[in-house]
C-alpha positions in Angstrom: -46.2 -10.2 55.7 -42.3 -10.4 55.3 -40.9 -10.0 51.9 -37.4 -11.7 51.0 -35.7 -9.4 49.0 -34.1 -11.2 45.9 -30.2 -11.9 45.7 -28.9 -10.3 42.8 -25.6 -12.6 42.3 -25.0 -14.4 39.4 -25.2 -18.1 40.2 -24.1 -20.3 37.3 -26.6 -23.9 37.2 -25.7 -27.6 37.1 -26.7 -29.4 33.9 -27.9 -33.1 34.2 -24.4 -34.5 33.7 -23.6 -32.7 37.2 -21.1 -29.6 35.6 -22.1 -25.7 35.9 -23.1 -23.9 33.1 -24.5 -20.5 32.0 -27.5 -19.3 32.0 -29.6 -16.2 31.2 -31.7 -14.9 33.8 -34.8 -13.3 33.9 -33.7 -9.4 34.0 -37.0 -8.8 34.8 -36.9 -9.8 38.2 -33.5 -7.9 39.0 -34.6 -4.0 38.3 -31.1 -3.0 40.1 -29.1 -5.6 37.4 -27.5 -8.6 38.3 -23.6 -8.8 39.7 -21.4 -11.4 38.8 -18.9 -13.3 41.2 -16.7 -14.3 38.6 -14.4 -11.4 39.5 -13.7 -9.8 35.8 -15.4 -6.4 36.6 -15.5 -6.4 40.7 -18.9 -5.1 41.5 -20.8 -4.0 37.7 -24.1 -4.2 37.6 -25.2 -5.8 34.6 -28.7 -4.1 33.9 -29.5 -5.6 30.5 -29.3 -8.8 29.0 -27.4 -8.2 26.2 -24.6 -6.8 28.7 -24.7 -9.9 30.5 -24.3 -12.5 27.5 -21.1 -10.6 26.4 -20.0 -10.8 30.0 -20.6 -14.4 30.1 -18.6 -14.7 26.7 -15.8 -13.5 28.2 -12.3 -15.4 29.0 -12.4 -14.6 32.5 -15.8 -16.0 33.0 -15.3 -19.2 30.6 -12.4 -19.3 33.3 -14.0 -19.5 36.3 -16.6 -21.8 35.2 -14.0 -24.2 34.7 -12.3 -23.7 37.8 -16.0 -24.3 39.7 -16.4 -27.8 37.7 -12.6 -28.6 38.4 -13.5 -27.8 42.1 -16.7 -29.7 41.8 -14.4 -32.6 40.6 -11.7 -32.7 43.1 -14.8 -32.6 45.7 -16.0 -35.8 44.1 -12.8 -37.7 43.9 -11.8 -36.7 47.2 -15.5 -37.8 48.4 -14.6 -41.2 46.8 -10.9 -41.6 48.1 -12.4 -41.1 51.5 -15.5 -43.4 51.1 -12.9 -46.6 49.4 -10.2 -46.5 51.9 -11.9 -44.5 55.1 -8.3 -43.3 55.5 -7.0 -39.5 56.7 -6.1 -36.9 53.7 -2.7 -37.9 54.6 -2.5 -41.4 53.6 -3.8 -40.8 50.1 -0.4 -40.5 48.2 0.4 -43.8 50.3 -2.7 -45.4 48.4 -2.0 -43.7 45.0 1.1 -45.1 45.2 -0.2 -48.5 45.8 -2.8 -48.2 42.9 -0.2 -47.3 40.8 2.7 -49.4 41.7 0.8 -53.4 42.6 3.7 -55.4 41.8 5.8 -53.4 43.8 3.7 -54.1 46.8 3.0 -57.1 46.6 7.2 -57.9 46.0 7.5 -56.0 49.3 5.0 -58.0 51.0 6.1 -61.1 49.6 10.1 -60.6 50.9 8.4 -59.3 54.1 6.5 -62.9 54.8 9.5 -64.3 53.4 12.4 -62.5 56.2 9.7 -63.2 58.9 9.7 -66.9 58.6 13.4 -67.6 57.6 
């Protein structure tokens, strides 16, 4: 029989709204402690619970949870840029500009038609 050894890194959860968040986990299962990959204190075992909810207090680690749901954001966005237009990463300040700017567009287009049939 083949036993999977446990990963003892910190791995924050999603809530139902889709965003990461905290959580406290069973030290019971983690007899070596629990490392976290937020990067405050590179490589500390956390060995108690009490240790580990003042880590997750912490600036550092309010700070990196923020950066994984900014990431998980940007992810999205990009996700949806790609699926509205089906056009290359380059393109996209092209079509930001065109969401942004309509009239402008269409006052290009418009003197475009306009020089073609003159």
């Amino acid at each position: 029989m083949d036993i999977k050894k446990k990963d003892n890194i910190y791995k924050p959860v999603m809530n139902i709204h889709g965003y990461f968040m905290d959580y406290l986990p069973n030290f019971a299962e983690y007899p070596q402690g629990i490392m976290c990959s937020c990067g405050s204190r590179h490589r500390k075992q956390y060995t108690t619970v009490s240790q580990f909810r003042n880590h997750l207090k912490t600036q550092k680690h309010q700070k990196w949870i923020e950066i994984l749901n900014l990431e998980k954001k940007i992810r999205q966005l990009e996700n949806e840029l790609q699926f509205r237009y089906n056009d290359p990463y380059q393109s996209r300040e092209q079509l930001w500009y065109q969401d942004m700017y309509p009239e402008k567009n269409e006052s290009i287009l418009e003197s475009t038609i306009s020089s073609n049939y003159c």
